[in-house]
C-alpha positions in Angstrom: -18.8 -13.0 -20.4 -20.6 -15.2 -17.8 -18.8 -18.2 -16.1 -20.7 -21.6 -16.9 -22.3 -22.8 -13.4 -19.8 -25.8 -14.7 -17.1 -23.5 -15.0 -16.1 -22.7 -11.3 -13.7 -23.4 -8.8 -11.7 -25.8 -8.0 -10.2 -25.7 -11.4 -7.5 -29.0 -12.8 -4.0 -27.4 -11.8 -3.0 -28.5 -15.2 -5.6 -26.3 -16.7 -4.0 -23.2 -14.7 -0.9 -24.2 -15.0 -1.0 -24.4 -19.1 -3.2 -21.9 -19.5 -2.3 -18.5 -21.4 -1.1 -15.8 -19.0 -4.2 -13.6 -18.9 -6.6 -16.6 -18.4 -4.2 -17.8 -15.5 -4.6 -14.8 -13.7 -8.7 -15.3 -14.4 -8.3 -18.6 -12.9 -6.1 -18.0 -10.1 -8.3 -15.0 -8.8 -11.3 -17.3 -9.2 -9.9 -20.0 -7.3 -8.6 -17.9 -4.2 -12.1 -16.5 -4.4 -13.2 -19.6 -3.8 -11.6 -20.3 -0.5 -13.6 -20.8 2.1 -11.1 -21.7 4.9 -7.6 -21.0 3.1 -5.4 -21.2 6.1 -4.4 -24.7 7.2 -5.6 -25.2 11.3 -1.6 -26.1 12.5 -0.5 -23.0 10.3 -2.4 -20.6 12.6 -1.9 -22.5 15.6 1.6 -21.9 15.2 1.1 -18.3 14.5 -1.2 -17.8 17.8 1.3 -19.9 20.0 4.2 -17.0 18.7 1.9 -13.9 19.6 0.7 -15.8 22.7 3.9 -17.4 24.3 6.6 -15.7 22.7 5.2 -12.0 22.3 3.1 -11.8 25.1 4.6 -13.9 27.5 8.3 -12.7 26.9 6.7 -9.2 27.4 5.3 -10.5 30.9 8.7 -12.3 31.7 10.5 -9.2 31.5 7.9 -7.7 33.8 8.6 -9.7 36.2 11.8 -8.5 36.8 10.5 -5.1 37.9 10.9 -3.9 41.2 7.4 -4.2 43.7 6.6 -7.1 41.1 3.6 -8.6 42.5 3.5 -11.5 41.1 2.0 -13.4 37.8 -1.2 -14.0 39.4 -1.5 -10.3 39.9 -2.1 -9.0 36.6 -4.3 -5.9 37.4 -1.4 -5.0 39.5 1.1 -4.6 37.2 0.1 -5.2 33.7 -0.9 -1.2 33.5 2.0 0.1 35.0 4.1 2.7 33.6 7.4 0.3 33.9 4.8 -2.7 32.2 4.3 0.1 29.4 7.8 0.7 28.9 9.0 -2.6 28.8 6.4 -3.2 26.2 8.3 -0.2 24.0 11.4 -1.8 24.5 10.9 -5.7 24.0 8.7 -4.8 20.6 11.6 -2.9 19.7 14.2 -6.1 20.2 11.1 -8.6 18.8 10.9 -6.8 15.5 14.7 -6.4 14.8 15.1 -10.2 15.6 12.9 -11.1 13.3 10.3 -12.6 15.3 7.5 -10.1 14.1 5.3 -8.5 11.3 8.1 -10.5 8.4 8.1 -13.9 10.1 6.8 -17.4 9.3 4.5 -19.3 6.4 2.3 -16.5 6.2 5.2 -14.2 4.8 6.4 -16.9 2.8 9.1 -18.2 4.9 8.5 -21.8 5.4 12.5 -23.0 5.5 13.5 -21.2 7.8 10.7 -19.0 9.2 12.6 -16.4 10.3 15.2 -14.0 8.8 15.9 -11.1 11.1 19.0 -11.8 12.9 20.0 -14.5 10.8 20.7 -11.9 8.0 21.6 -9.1 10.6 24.5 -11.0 12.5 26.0 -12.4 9.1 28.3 -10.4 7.0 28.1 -10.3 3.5 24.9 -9.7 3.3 22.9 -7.7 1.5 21.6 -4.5 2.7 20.3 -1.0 1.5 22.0 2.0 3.5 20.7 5.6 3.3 23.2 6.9 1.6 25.0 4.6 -1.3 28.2 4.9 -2.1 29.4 6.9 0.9 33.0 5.5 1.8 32.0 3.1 5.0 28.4 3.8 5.7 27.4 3.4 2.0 28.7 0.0 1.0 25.4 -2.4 -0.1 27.1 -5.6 1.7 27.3 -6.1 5.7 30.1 -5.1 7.2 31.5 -6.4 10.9 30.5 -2.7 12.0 27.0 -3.2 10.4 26.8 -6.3 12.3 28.5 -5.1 15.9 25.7 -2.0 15.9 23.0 -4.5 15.6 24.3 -6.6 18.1 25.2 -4.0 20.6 21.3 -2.1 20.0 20.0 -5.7 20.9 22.4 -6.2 23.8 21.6 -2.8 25.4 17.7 -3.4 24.9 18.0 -6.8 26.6 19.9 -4.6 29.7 17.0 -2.6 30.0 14.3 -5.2 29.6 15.8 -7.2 32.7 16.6 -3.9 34.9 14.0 -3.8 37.9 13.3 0.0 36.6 13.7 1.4 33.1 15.5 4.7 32.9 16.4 7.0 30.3 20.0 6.0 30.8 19.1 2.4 30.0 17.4 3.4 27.2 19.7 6.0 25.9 21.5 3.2 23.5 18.8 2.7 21.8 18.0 6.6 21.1 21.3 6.6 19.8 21.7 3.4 17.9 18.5 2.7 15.9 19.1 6.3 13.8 23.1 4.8 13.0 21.3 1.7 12.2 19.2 3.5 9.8 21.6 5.2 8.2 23.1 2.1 7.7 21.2 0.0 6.5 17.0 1.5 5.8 15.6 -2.0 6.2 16.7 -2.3 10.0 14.8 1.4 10.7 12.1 0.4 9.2 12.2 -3.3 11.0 12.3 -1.5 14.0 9.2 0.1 13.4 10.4 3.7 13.7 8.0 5.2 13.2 5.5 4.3 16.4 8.5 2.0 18.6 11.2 4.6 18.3 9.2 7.8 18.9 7.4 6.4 21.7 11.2 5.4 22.9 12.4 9.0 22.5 9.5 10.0 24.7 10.5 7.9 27.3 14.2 9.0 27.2 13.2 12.9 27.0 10.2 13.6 29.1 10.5 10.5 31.5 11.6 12.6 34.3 8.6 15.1 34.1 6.2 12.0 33.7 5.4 13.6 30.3 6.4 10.8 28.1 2.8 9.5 28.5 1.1 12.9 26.8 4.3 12.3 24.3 2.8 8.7 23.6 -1.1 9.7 23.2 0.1 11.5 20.7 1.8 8.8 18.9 -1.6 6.6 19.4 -3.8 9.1 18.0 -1.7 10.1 15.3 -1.2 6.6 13.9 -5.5 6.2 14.5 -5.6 9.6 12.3 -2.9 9.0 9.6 -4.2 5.5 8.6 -7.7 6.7 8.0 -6.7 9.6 6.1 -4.3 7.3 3.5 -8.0 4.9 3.1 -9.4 8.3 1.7 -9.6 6.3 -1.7 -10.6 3.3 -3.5 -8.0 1.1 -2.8 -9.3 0.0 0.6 -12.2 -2.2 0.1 -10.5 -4.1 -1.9 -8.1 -4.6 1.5 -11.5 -5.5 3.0 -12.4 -8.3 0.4 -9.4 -10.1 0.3 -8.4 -10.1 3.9 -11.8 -11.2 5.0 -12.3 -13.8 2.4 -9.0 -15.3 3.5 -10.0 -14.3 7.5 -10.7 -17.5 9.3 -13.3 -16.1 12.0 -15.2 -14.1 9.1 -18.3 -15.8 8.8 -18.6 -18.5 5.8 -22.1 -17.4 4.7 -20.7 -13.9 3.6 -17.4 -14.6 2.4 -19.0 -14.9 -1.6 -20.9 -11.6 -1.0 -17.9 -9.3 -0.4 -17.7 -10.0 -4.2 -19.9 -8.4 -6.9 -20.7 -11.2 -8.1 -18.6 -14.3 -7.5 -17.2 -15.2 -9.9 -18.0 -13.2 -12.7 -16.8 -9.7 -11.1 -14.4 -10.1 -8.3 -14.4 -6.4 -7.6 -15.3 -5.3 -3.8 -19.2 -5.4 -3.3 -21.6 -3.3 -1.0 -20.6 -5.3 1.9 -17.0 -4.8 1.4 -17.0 -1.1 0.6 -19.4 -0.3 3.6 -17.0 -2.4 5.8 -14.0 -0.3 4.4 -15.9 2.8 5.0 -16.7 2.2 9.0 -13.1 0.9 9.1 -11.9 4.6 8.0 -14.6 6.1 10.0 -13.2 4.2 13.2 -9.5 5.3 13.0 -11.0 8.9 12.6 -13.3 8.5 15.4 -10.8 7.3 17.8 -7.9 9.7 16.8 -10.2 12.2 17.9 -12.5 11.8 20.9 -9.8 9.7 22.7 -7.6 12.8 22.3 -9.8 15.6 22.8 -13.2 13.6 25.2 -12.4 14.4 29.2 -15.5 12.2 29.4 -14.9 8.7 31.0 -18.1 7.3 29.4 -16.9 8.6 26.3 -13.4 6.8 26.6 -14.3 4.0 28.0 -16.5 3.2 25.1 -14.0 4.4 22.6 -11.3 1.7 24.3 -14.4 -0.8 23.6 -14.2 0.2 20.2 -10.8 0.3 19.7 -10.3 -3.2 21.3 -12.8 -4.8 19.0 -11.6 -2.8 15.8 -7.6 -3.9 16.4 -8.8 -7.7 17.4 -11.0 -7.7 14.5 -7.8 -7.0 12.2 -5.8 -9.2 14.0 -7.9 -12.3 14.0 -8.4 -12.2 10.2 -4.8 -12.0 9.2 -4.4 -9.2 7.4 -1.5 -9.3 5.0 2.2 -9.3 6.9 0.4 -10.5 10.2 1.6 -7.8 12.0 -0.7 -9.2 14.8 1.5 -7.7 17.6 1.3 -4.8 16.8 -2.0 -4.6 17.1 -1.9 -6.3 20.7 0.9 -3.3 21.1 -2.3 -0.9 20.4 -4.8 -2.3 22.1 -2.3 -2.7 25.4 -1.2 1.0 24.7 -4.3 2.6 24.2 -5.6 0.9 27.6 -2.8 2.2 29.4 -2.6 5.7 28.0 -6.1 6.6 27.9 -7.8 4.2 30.0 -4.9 4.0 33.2 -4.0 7.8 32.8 -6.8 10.1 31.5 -5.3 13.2 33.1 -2.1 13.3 31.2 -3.1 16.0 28.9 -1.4 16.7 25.6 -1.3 20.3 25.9 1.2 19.8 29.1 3.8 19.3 25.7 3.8 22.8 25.6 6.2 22.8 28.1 9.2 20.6 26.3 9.4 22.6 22.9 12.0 20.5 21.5 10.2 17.6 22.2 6.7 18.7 20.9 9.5 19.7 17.7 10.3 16.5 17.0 6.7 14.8 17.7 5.7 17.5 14.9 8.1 16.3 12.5 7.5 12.7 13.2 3.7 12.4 13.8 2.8 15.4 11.8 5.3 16.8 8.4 6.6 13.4 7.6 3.0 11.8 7.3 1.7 14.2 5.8 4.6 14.2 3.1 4.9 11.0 2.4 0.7 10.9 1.6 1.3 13.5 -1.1 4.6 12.2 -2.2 4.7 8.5 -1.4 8.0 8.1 -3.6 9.9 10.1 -1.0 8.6 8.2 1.9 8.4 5.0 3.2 4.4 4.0 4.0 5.1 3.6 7.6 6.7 6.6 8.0 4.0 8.0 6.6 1.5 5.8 8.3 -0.5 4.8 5.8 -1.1 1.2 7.1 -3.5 -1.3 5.1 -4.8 1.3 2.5 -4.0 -1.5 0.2 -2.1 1.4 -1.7 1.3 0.3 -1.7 4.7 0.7 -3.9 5.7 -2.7 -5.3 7.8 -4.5 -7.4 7.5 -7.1 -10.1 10.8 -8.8 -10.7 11.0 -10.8 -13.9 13.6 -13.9 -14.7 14.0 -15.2 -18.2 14.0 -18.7 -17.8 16.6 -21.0 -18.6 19.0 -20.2 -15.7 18.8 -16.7 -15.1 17.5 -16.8 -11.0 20.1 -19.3 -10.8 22.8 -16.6 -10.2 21.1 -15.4 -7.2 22.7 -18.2 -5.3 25.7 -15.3 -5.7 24.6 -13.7 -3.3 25.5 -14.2 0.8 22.1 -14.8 2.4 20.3 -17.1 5.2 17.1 -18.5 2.7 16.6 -19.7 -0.9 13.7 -18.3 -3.1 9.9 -19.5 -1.8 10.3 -21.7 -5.2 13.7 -23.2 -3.5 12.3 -23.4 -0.2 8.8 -25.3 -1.2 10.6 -27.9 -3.4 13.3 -29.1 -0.1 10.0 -29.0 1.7 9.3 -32.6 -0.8 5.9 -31.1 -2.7 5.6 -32.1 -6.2 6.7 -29.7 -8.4 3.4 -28.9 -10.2 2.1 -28.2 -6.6 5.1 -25.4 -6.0 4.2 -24.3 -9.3 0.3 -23.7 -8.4 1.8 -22.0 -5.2 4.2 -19.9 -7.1 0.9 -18.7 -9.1 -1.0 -18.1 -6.6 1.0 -14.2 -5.7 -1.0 -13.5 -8.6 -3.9 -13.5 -6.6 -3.2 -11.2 -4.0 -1.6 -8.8 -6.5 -4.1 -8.6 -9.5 -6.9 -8.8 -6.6 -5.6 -5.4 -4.6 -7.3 -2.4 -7.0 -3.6 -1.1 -7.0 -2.7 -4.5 -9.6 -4.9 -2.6 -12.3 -2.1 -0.7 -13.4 0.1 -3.9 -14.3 -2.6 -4.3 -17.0 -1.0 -1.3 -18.6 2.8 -1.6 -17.1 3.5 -5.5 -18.0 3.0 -5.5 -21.9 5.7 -3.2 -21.8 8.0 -4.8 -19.5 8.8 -7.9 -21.6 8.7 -9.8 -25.0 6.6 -12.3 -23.9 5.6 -13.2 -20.8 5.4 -16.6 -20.2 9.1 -16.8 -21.3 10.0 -14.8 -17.8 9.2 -16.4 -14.3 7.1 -14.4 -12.1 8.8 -13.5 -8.4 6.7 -11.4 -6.2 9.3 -8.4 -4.7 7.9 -8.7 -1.6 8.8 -12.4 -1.0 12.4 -11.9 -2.9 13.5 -8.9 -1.1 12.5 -11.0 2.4 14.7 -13.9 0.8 17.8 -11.3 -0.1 17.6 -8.7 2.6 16.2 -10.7 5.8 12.9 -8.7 6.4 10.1 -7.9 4.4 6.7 -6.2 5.5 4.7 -4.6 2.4 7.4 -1.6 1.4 8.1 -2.0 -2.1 10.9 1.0 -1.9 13.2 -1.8 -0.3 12.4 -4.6 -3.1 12.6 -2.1 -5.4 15.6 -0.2 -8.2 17.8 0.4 -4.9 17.8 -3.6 -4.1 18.5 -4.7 -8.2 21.6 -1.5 -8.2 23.1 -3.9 -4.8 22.9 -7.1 -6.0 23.8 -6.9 -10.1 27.4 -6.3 -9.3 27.5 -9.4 -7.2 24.5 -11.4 -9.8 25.8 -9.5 -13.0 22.6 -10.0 -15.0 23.0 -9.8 -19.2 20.8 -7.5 -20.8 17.2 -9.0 -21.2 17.7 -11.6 -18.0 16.3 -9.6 -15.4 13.3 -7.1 -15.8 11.7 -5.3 -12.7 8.1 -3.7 -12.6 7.8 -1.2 -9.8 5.0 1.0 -9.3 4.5 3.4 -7.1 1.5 4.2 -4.7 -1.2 6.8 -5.5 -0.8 10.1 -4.3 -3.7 11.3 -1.8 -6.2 13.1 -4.0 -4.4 11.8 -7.2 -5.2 10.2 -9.8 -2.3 8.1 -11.1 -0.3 5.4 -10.2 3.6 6.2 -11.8 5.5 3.0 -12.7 8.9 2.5 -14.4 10.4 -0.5 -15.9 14.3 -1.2 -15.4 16.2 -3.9 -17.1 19.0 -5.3 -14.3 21.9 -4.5 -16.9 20.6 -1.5 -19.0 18.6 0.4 -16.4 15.1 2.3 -17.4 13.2 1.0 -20.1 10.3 3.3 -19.7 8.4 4.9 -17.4 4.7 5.8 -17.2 1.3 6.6 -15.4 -2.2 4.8 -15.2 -5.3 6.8 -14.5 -7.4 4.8 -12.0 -10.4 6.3 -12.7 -10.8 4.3 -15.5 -9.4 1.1 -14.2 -12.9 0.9 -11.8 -14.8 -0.7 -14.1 -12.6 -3.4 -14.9 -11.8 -6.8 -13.6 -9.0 -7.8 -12.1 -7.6 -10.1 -14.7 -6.4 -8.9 -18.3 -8.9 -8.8 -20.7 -9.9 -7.2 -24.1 -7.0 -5.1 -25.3 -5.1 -5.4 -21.8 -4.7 -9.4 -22.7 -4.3 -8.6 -26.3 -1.0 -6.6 -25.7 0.4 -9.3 -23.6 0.6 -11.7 -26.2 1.9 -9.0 -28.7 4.4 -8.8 -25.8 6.7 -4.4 -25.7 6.7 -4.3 -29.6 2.8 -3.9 -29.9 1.6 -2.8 -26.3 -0.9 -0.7 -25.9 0.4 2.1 -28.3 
């Protein structure tokens, strides 16, 4: 059916607000599709000031207690060092496990406070979700004073180094040691730390410093990251990445925003534009993976750092989801420095450290390449599938009437983004509209299609259950949130129903799992907090193509006959 040119964006928020549960979805997908310039001016200024003064120039300040420092006005002189490089490795570390990074601010719905990080980190009681549950000390799902004096002594050691006039492996060493114990502790803090580029580039420093090999040790890191996050776009989840982040990219151009649609706003799946976009992006990461790694040419690197500049600034100034906008200034820096400052550090030279080449393997090589086929198993950092817009995530479910109330429960630093919008003094149909707007982003992403199958069966009737994102409520209950649905996920509901003690029916979580590479499913399961699994199930995708993102036909038909008549 055709929208009516009178029809269209910006709709009464009454009329989405009343509005049956499939049409709300229509409407809300419409209306973000509509934006033309979502992001309030002060909202990114705020955001820029952070990478700019905080990221960048705390990076610099550290710097500038190196030995031979030549002074701030003498960037070329010691921006590309070796100690400037490792510095870098070591304050991205400390940023991220603060809190300061890729889970912080508005953007990652955190408006009072903006930060969790060490706020959760330092406090205990708190929740958190450690390797191994269970296990008598290291298992326990609440924050103990030795949770709390690891963290503090990892961030303690880090600041030792980052104001030495010369980082050494013995400075470092903590850190090599710590962040695993973390880990084991407590998976979000691993996973904050961004092991799986930070901490392997950190081993390389600690191992092969001495024999200056740490920097063949880091290519490799670059490259495989490059290689690994164009091999998880091999799919058709990505251009829908393209056409939502650009729409809501504030230097994309206006004039094209409505064409990375179909046909806006009939069919909001990813046009030509989009999917040609998505394709060069994949082709990119391939391209520089490769000929920065294997090119002795200079031409040929020096344009590939071109490329690789404009491809990470490109990401970074259109906000992608999470706004993990340092790390990208961490790859642009590091690719400069690695390939640019030292093009004769050859990988091959590895050869000579076994054990380390061993464990750059495992890291950069098995685990990846694991966790594409078998996503369950592995986070999607480790296995760095970055921005493939095919994610595990969770949809948690309240019955209303009290239910989320007993998440107050629960020792933690911020309320719910519902909680948090209404002490900020908006009217409450206004957080409601904002509430609804998750929708969006979810239904939008091709990976949503399989909630047109998976949410019929989840409850009785929808609209009797408030929708919470469990990407925003795992950042509200565990401190740090950045796209991984296994830590918003079953493992996070086991922790916190002792403490919330849920009665059957109050509590329902959605999680679905990412597609497999060269699959064809997406698996999902359905968990009630106090009786466990419900059901458990698959969608093909192939299918799901043709479809819009909203429910319609059938797909809104079993939502109003709510688990008693979905679907068959």
């Amino acid at each position: 059916m055709t929208t009516a040119d009178s029809d269209v964006p910006p709709y009464d928020i009454q009329r989405i607000l009343s509005a049956p549960f499939p049409e709300r979805v229509r409407l809300v997908c419409q209306s973000w599709a509509a934006q033309i310039a979502p992001n309030q001016p002060a909202v990114m200024a705020l955001y820029w000031a952070k990478y700019f003064f905080v990221y960048v120039g705390g990076w610099a300040f550290f710097v500038s207690f190196n030995s031979e420092y030549p002074g701030f006005t003498s960037p070329v002189e010691w921006a590309f060092t070796a100690a400037a490089f490792q510095k870098a490795i070591a304050w991205s570390i400390f940023y991220e496990l603060t809190g300061l990074g890729c889970s912080w601010g508005p953007m990652n719905a955190r408006f009072k406070p903006m930060t969790g990080g060490f706020r959760y980190f330092l406090r205990p009681g708190t929740t958190k979700l450690p390797l191994f549950p269970g296990v008598p000390v290291i298992g326990s799902h609440q924050r103990s004073w030795l949770d709390v004096g690891l963290y503090l002594a990892n961030q303690l050691f880090l600041l030792r180094a980052l104001v030495a006039p010369e980082v050494t492996p013995e400075l470092l060493l903590p850190c090599f040691v710590l962040v695993p114990i973390l880990g084991i502790l407590d998976k979000t803090l691993f996973l904050a730390a961004r092991a799986e580029h930070y901490y392997v580039a950190l081993v390389c420093l600690v191992v092969a410093s001495g024999d200056a090999l740490w920097v063949s040790g880091c290519k490799l890191v670059w490259c495989s990251i490059w290689f690994w996050a164009a091999t998880s776009k091999l799919n058709h989840h990505f251009p829908s990445v393209i056409m939502f982040m650009m729409n809501n990219g504030p230097f994309f151009p206006k004039l094209l925003k409505k064409k990375l649609f179909t046909s806006y706003p009939d069919d909001l799946r990813p046009s030509r534009l989009a999917i040609t976009m998505a394709h060069f992006g994949t082709a990119t990461e391939y391209m520089l993976a490769v000929l920065l790694l294997m090119s002795p040419n200079p031409t040929t690197t020096l344009l590939c750092l071109c490329l690789m500049t404009s491809f990470h600034s490109f990401i970074a100034l259109n906000n992608p989801n999470g706004m993990p906008i340092e790390w990208n200034i961490l790859m642009i820096f590091g690719g400069i420095f690695l390939f640019g400052f030292n093009p004769d550090a050859s990988v091959l030279a590895l050869g000579s450290m076994p054990l380390l080449l061993a464990f750059l393997f495992f890291c950069l090589v098995a685990v990846p390449c694991f966790g594409n086929f078998f996503p369950s198993r592995v986070s999607f950092l480790l296995s760095m599938r970055y921005y493939a817009g095919n994610w595990a995530y969770n949809i948690w479910l309240f019955r209303k009437g009290g239910s989320i109330e007993k998440l107050k429960k629960l020792t933690k630093s911020a309320d719910t983004m519902r909680e948090q919008l209404a002490q900020m003094g908006l009217e409450d149909e206004i957080v409601d509209l904002a509430s609804l707007m998750s929708l969006s982003s979810r239904y939008m992403h091709f990976e949503g299609r399989a909630l047109l199958e998976a949410l019929p069966r989840a409850v009785d009737q929808i609209d009797n259950y408030e929708w919470l994102e469990g990407e925003v409520l795992g950042g509200s209950i565990i401190g740090w949130n950045f796209g991984d649905g296994h830590l918003n996920g079953k493992q996070l509901l086991d922790a916190i129903q002792p403490q919330c003690g849920f009665e059957a029916g109050e509590v329902r979580l959605l999680s679905v799992e990412s597609q497999p590479l060269f699959g064809s499913t997406m698996q999902w399961q359905i968990f009630d907090a106090a009786t466990g699994l419900i059901e458990a199930g698959k969608t093909e995708l192939g299918p799901m193509r043709k479809l819009q993102p909203w429910p319609t036909g059938k797909y809104a038909e079993a939502l109003e006959r709510g688990r008693a008549g979905a679907l068959g």
